[in-house]
Structures are given as structure tokens and as C-alpha cells.
C-alpha positions in Angstrom: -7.9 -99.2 32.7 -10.0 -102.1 31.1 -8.9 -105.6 31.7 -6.8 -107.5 29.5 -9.8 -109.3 27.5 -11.6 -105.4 27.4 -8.9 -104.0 26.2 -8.1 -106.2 23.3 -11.6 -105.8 22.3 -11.4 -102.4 22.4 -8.4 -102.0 20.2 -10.0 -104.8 18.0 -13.0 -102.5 17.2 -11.1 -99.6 17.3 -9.0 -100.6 14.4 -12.1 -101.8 12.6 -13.7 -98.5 13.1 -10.9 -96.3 12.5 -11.2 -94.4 9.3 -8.6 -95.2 7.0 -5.6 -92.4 6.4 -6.8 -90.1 3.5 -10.9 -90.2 4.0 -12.0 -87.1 3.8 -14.3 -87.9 7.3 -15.2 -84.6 9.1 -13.7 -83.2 11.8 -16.9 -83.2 14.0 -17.1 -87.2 13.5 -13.8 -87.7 14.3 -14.1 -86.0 17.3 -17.0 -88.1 18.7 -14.9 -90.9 17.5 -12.5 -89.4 19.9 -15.5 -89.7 22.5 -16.3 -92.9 21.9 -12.6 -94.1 22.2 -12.4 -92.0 25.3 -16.0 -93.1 27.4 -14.1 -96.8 26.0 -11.0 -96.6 27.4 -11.5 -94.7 30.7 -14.5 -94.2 32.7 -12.9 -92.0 35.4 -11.3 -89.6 32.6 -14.4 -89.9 30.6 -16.7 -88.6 33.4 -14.6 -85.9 34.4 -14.5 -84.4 30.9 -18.4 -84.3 31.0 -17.9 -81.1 33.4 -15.8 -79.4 30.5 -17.5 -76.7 28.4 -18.0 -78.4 24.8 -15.0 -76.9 22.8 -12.8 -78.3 26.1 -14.5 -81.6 26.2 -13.8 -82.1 22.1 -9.9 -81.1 22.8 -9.2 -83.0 25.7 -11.3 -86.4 24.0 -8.6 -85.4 20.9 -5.6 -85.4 23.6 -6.8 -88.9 24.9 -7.3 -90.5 21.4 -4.1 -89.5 20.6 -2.5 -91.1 23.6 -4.5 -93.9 23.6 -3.1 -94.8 20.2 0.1 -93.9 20.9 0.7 -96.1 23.9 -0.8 -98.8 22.7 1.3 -99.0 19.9 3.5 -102.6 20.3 6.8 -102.5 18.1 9.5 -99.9 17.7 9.0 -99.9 13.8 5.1 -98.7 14.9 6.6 -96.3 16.9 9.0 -95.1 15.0 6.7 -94.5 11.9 4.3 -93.0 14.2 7.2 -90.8 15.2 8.2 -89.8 11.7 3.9 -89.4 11.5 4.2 -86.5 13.8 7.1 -85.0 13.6 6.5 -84.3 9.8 2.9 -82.7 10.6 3.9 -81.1 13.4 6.0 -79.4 10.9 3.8 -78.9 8.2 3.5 -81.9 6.2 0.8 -83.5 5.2 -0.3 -86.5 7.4 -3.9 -87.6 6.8 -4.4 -89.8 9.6 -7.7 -90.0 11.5 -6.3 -89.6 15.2 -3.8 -86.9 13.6 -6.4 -84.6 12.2 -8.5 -84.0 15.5 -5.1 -84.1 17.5 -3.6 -81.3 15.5 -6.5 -79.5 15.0 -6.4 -79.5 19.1 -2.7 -78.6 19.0 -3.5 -75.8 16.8 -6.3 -74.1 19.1 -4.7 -75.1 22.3 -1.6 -73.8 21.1 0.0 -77.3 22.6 3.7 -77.0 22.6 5.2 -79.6 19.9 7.6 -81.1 22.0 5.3 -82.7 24.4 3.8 -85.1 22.0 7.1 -86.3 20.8 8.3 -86.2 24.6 5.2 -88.8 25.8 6.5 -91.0 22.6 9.7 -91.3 24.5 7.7 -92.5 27.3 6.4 -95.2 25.4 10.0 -95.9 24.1 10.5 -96.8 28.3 7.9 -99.6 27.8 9.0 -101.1 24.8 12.5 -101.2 26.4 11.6 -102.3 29.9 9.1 -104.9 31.1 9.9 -104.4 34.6 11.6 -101.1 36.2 15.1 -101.5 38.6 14.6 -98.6 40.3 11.9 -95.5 41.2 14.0 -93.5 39.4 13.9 -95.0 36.1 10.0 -95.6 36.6 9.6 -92.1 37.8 11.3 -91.1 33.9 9.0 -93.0 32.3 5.7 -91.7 34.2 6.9 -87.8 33.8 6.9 -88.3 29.9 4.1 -90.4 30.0 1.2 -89.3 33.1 3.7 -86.0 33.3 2.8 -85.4 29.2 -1.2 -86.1 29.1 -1.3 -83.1 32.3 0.8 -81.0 30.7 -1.2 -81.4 27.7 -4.8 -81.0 29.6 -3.6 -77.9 31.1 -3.2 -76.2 27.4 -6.5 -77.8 26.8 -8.0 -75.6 29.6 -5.8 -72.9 30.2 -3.5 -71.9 32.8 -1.2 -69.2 34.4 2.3 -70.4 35.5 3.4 -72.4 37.6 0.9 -74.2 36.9 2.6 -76.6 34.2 5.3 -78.0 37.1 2.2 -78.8 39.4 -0.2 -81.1 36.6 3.6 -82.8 35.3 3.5 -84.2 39.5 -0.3 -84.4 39.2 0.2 -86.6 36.0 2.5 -88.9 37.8 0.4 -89.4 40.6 -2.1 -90.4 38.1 0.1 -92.5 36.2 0.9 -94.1 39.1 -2.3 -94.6 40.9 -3.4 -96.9 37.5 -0.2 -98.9 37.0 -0.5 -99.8 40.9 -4.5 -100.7 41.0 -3.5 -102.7 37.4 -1.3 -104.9 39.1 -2.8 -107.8 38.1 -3.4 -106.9 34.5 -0.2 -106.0 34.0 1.6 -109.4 35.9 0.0 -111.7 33.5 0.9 -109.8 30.9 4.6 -109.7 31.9 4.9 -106.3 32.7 6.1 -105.0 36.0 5.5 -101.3 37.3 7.0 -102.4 40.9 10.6 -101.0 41.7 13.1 -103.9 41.8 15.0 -102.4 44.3 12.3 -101.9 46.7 10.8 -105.6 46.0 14.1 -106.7 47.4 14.4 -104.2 50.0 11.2 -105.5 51.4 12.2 -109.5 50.7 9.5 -109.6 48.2 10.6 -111.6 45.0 8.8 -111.8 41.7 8.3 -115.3 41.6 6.2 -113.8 45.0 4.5 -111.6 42.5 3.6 -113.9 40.1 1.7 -116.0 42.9 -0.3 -113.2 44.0 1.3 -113.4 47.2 -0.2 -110.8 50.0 1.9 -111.1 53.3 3.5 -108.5 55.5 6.5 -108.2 53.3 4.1 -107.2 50.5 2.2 -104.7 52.6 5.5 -103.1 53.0 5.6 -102.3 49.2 2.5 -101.4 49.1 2.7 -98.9 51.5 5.9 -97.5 50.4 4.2 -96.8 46.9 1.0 -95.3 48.3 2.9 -93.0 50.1 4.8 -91.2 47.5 1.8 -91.2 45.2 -0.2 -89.5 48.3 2.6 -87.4 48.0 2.8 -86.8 44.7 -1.0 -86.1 44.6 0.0 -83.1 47.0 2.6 -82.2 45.1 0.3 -81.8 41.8 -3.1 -80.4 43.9 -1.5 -76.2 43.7 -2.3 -76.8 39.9 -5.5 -76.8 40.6 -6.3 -72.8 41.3 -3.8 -71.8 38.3 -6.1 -73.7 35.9 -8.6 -71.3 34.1 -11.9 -71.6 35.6 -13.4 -72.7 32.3 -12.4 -76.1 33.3 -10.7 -76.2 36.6 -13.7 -77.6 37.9 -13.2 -81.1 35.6 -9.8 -81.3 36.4 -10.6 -81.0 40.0 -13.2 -83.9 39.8 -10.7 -85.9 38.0 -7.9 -85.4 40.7 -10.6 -86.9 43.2 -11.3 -89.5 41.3 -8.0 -90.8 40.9 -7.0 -89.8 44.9 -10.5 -91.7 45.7 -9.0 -94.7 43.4 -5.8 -94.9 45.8 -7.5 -94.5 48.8 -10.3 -97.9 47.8 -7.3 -99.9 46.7 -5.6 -98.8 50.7 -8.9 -99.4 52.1 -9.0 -103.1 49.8 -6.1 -104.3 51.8 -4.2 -103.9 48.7 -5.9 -106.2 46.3 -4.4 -105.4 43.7 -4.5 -108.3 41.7 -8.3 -109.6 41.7 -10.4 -106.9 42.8 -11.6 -103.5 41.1 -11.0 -100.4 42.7 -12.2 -97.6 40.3 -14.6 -95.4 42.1 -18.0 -96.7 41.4 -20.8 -94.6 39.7 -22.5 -93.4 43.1 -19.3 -92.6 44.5 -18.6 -90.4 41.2 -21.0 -88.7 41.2 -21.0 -87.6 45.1 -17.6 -86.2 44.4 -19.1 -84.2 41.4 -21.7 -83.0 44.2 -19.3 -82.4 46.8 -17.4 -80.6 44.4 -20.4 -78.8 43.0 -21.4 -77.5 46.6 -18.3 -75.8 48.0 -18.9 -72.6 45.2 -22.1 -72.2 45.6 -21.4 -72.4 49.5 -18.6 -69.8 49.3 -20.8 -67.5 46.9 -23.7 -67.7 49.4 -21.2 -66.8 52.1 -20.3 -63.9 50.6 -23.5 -62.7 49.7 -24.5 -63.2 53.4 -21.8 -61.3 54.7 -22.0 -58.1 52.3 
């Protein structure tokens, strides 16, 4: 995720960009407009979609665009005529809105169930009720219809066998997770808190503690109670990854080491969470791809060796 000043430039331009509901701009521009908001908004998921086959890559830069606007959307009168938005086209009416017309057009080809769109709208609906979570529980609710969604989503985008879609909903919280705990920082000064309250005071960590960007043993503590269960959801979400079809498996699997390789460099920071970036830097990317790369052709060779 950009930082606070990125990210409002991003949704400034965006907005000045977007074409206006009812222009009759083509499909194949919005989708690179749907590139463009998606290399913008996140490098790691940006990259990974490079190693999709073209017609994957254009749905899952529609799926982002879509949740990009959708989460960033600030009132419940937004939401709830965005809501209305959807629910109407999803149906059948006519909703000539620029993000709409390459979503559905993805929905429509992917054969994306309806009710996960309108489910990761609820997720939203967590955030603009909540700036801070009491427990995991209620967090975890929000991250399922949120992280849980966009997976879900993906894996219609690539194709799958079953049980595939239980797998990427644990692999999208793990996600979801792994960015709301290295944004931190962003996300204190903007008054939001992704930190269980209960475990904050089960480790004597306050949020006035927080708010100071205070790093002692008590906030090790958290942070190791919260990199556990994402390691743990990451394991949770990895048996998607050989139900997936092989069109794109291979992107989803650089993506899912991306994001484990972001957890590890913020365990590996000492849990700087609050100044320092840990995304996985562009050399680092693209040794994954590499590493990722070499283990089929090293398996193929094998077997052609041993026939």
C-alpha cells in the first residue's frame, strides 16, 4: 500500500482521469485504465499479474479496479449508492460507470459469483463502522469479506477445481493481513487501528503506546502473536495453490511469495512497522519469479532424465 500522501494523489488523479458515467470509452481503454490504477496502487499485485496470460491479466486488473474503488470509498451514502450501483447491474440494469463496465464484463467471462462483490461491500461497511477492532474475531470478519473476497474472486479469474475456493478465502486473509500489519504507521496517523484491543491489553500495550511509536518487549509480544497466525494463515491458504488452473497458478504463486516475503522483512525489521518499508524490493521480486521459474523446468528435466 502507498503512503498516506501517495495515496491521496493517487485517488486525486484517479478521479481526474476517470471517464465520466455514460462515455461511450472502449472497453480495451478502460482496461489499461484498470492497469494503470493497478501498477498505481500495488506493486507487489501488479508484478505478479505480469506472469498472467493477457485475457487473465485484463480480468484480474478489472477485479482490482473495482476493489480499489470500492474500498476507498469514505461515507455510507457513497457506499450505499455504490451498492444500489451494483446490485442493479448485477441484475440487469443499466449502470454506465467506467470501473462497472470492465468489472462486469470480467464477471461475465469469469463467471464471478454475484454475491462476492456485494459480500466485500460489507467488508467495507466494517471500516466505516470501526476505526479500531476489539477483538480478532471481529477483525478476522472484516478481512474474510474483504482479503477473503479479492481471492475468491482471483480464483474465478484463473480457474480452479474445488476446494480450492476455502484455501484462497485463508490465503486472502493472510494477505489482508500481512498489509494492514506492515501499514501500521499509515494507518495510526490516520486514526485507524487494525491491532486487536484485546490482545493490546493482554500484552500491557495501550494505544496511547501506539500512537508514540512505542517498540518495547510488550510490543514485541503483539507482534509476534500477529505474525504467527498470519504464518498460519499463509499455510492455511498455500493447498489453493495446485487446485488453481495452470493458466495462472504460476502468478498466484509469485504473489503468495511476495506477500509471505513481506511478513518475513517486516519479522526480520525488528517489527518496524511504523517508519520503515518492507515490501519486497525489485531484485528480491524478481528472484522469487526465478526461483519460481526454475522448480518446473527442474522437475520436467528430471523426468526426462529418468524415462
Amino acid at each position: 500500500m502507498e503512503t498516506r500522501a501517495a495515496w491521496y494523489d493517487l485517488q486525486v488523479k484517479e478521479k481526474q482521469d476517470l471517464p465520466k458515467p455514460g462515455d461511450t470509452t472502449s472497453l480495451d481503454a478502460l482496461y489499461a485504465k484498470a492497469a494503470e490504477i493497478t501498477r498505481a496502487g500495488s506493486r507487489g499485485f501488479y508484478f505478479a499479474t505480469r506472469h498472467f496470460p493477457l485475457d487473465l491479466e485484463r480480468a484480474a486488473h478489472a477485479v482490482y479496479w473495482f476493489c480499489h474503488y470500492t474500498l476507498h470509498l469514505e461515507t455510507h451514502a457513497a457506499l450505499d449508492e455504490w451498492a444500489s450501483l451494483i446490485n442493479g447491474a448485477l441484475r440487469g440494469a443499466l449502470a454506465r460507470h467506467p470501473v462497472l463496465d470492465v468489472f462486469l464484463d470480467t464477471v461475465d467471462q469469469r463467471a464471478i459469483p454475484h454475491d462476492e462483490p456485494l459480500e466485500l461491500i460489507d467488508g467495507v461497511r466494517f471500516d466505516l463502522d470501526h476505526s479500531a477492532y476489539d477483538s480478532f474475531a471481529q477483525l478476522r470478519a472484516r478481512c474474510q469479506r474483504v482479503g477473503g473476497m479479492v481471492s475468491r474472486m482471483l480464483a474465478y479469474v484463473v480457474g480452479f477445481r474445488e476446494p480450492a475456493l476455502d484455501y484462497m478465502s485463508d490465503l486472502g486473509v493472510a494477505i489482508e493481513l500481512t498489509t494492514l500489519l506492515r501499514d501500521t504507521g499509515t494507518h495510526v496517523a490516520m486514526g485507524r487501528i487494525y491491532l486487536p484491543a484485546e490482545e493490546m491489553e493482554a500484552c500491557g500495550y495501550s494505544l496511547d503506546d501506539l500512537k508514540r511509536h512505542v517498540r518495547d518487549d510488550r510490543f514485541h509480544a503483539l507482534m509476534r502473536m500477529q505474525c504467527e497466525r498470519i504464518h498460519a494463515y499463509f499455510q492455511r491458504g498455500e493447498p489453493a495453490l495446485p487446485l488453481l488452473d495452470p493458466r495462472g497458478r504460476f502468478a498466484v504463486k509469485v504473489a503468495f511469495d511476495l506477500y509471505r516475503q513481506t511478513l518475513r522483512r517486516i519479522e526480520a525489521s525488528d517489527f518496524d512497522v511504523f517508519r520503515r518499508q518492507t515490501g519486497v524490493p525489485a531484485m528480491e521480486r524478481a528472484w522469487i519469479t526465478a526461483r519460481n521459474m526454475a522448480g518446473p523446468v527442474t522437475r520436467r528435466l528430471w523426468r526426462a532424465m529418468s524415462a
